[in-house]
KOLTOR-37890 format. One record per residue (C-alpha): x, y, z. Coordinates in pm, whole numbers, plus 50000, padded with zeros to 5 digits. Example, Ala and Ser with C-alpha at 12.3 -4.5 7.8 and 13.67 -1.06 7.14 Angstrom:
512304955050780/513674989450714/
***
This chain:
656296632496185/655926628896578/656086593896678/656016573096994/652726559297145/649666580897116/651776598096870/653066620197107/656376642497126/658966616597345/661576642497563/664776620197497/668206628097669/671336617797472/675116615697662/677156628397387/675976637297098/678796647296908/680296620596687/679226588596515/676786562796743/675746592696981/675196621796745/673356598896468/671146587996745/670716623896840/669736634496472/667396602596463/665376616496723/664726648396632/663886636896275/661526615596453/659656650596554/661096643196926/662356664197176/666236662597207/668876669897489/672476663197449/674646661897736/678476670997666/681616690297683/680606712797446/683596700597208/682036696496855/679066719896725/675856705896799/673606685896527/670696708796455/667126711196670/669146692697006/669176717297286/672626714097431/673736710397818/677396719497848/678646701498138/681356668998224/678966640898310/680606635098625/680556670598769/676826677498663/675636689599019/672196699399014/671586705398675/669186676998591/667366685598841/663016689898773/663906676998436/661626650598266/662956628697996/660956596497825/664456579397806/667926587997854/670066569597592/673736564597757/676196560997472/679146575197659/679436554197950/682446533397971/683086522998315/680996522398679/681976559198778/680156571798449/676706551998570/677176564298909/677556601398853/675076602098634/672416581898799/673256604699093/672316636698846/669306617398797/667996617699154/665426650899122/664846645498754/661576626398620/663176595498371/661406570498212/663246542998055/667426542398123/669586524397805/672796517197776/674746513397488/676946485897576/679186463397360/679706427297210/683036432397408/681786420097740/681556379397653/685256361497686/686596351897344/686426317297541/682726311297527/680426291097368/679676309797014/677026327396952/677206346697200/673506348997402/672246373997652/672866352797979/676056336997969/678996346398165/680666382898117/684536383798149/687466397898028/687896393997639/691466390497543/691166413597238/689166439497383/690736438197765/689946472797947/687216486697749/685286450397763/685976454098156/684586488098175/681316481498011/681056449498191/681326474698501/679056504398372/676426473398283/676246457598678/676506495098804/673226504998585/671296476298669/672126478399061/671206517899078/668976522598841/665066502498842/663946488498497/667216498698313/668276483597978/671066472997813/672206469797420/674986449297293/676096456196934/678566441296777/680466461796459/678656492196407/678536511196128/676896537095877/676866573295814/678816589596071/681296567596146/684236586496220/686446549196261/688716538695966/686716511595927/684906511995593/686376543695522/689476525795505/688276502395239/686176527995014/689866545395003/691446511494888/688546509294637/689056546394499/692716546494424/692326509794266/694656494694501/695026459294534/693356447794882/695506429095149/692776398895358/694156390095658/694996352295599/692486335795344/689596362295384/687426337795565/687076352795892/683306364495973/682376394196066/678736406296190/677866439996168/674696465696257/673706501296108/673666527296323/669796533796230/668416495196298/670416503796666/668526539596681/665176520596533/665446495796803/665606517697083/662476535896946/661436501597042/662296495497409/660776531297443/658216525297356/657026490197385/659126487397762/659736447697655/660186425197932/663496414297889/666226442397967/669176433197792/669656422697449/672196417097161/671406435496862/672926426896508/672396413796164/671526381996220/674046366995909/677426378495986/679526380895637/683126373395545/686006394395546/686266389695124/682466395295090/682526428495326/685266441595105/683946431194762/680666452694923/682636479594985/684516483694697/681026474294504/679676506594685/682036524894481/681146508094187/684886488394139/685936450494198/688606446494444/691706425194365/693326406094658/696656392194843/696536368395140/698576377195424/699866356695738/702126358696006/701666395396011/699726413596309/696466421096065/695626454096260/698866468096153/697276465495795/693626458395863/690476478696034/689366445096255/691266425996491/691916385896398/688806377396613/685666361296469/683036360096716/678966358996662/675966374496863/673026355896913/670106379096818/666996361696819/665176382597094/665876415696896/664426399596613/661226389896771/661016427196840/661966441596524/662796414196214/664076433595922/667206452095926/669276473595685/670726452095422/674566450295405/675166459895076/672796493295091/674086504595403/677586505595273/676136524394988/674396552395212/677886548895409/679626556395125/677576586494995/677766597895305/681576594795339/682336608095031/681046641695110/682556639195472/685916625795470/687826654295666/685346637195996/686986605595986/689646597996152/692766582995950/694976551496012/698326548195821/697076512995718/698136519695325/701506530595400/702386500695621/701166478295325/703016498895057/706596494995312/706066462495462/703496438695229/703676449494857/706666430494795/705676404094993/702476390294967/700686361794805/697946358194628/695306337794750/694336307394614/691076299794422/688636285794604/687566254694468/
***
């Protein structure tokens, strides 16, 4: 079915296009009956119905030129250089709308939780480079480039996620292994599907809201215990646990030991319902099952099996 306003065809250009956040946004669009470019190195086979440019974003030259896209959806830019060369691409082309797929990453660990849409940027201690580098893409869009937006997930997730995240977990839950929280289990974690993100830029295409940059989410974030007993419920098995401390939890865990929350109420006034947990880890699932060789691996399970098997205690009930 065509969409966009008036119905009509929307001429969308994707950087990337190839794995997880990029390429499902890609296959979004052109299930949406739109128009879809991909822009990329030519390094994974294309999804289906995208016509593919072959080219390194920053040696692009006059390729863009005459083109005429509704929006160009930037999911590869990581630092000010990547803006820059591409806005420069840009010059002779005909653009409507410019997003950004930034990150959570960009607010300090040190501010006030939850995070909202104008307080300070700065360096994050647990993110450190790549949190710099999007803060830098972010100023250099905005500066060069009128009417821009900018998106802010935090964890995302869904079909196509080539990280060991949930992966990781939907392993645990199919060989019946015991699960290993960091600490007590109680850290939150807030997550989005990669279709509410792809739904909500459908959105700022479309509706060109006033406000340029927002944090998107799920407005309740979840526990560490209740995103694994979702996971493992996805499989259709009950996990069993062990509590571990003093132990670095990304040498056995998919998350660093960093709660943080995003404050989401502008996306919400644009679009209120999103994906719930529990069936998006299902879809994830279904879709993971039938795609594991595209994820790629993390030798969590054999650091618990040589360092915490022996070792670690069982939490305590809570009360």
């Amino acid at each position: 079915m065509k969409r966009g306003v008036g119905g009509m065809t929307r001429s969308i250009l994707v950087t990337g296009g190839t794995i997880f956040v990029s390429r499902f946004i890609a296959k979004h669009f052109v299930e949406q009956g739109d128009d879809v470019t991909v822009l990329n190195r030519g390094s994974h086979p294309p999804v289906a119905g995208v016509r593919t440019l072959v080219a390194d974003r920053h040696d692009l030259g006059h390729l863009l030129d005459g083109e005429r896209f509704d929006a160009v959806i930037d999911v590869t830019a990581y630092d000010a250089r990547d803006v820059l060369d591409l806005a420069h691409a840009l010059e002779h082309a005909h653009v409507g709308s410019t997003i950004m797929i930034s990150s959570s990453a960009v607010y300090p660990e040190t501010n006030l939780q939850p995070f909202a849409e104008g307080v300070r940027l700065g360096r994050n201690m647990f993110w450190g480079d790549y949190g710099t580098g999007k803060i830098e893409a972010e100023r250099a869009l905005l500066q060069c480039m009128d009417g821009a937006y900018i998106v802010r997930p935090p964890y995302l997730y869904g079909p196509m996620n080539n990280l060991y995240r949930e992966a990781f977990v939907f392993d645990c839950a199919r060989e019946d292994r015991r699960f290993y929280l960091p600490h007590d289990g109680d850290m939150r974690l807030q997550f989005f599907h990669v279709r509410d993100l792809c739904r909500f830029l459908e959105q700022i295409i479309d509706e060109q809201p006033t406000q340029h940059v927002f944090n998107v989410g799920n407005p309740d974030s979840v526990t560490v215990r209740e995103w694994v007993d979702l996971c493992y419920a996805a499989v259709g098995k009950t996990p069993t646990y062990a509590s571990v401390d003093d132990v670095e939890p990304r040498n056995f865990f998919p998350f660093h030991d960093y709660e943080y929350s995003l404050d989401v109420h502008a996306q919400q006034e644009i679009m209120p319902d999103v994906t719930p947990l529990d069936k998006g880890l299902c879809e994830s699932y279904d879709w993971y099952r039938a795609h594991v060789d595209q994820v790629n691996t993390h030798p969590y399970t054999q650091y618990i099996d040589l360092h915490l098997a022996q070792t670690a205690q069982k939490p305590q009930p809570v009360h």
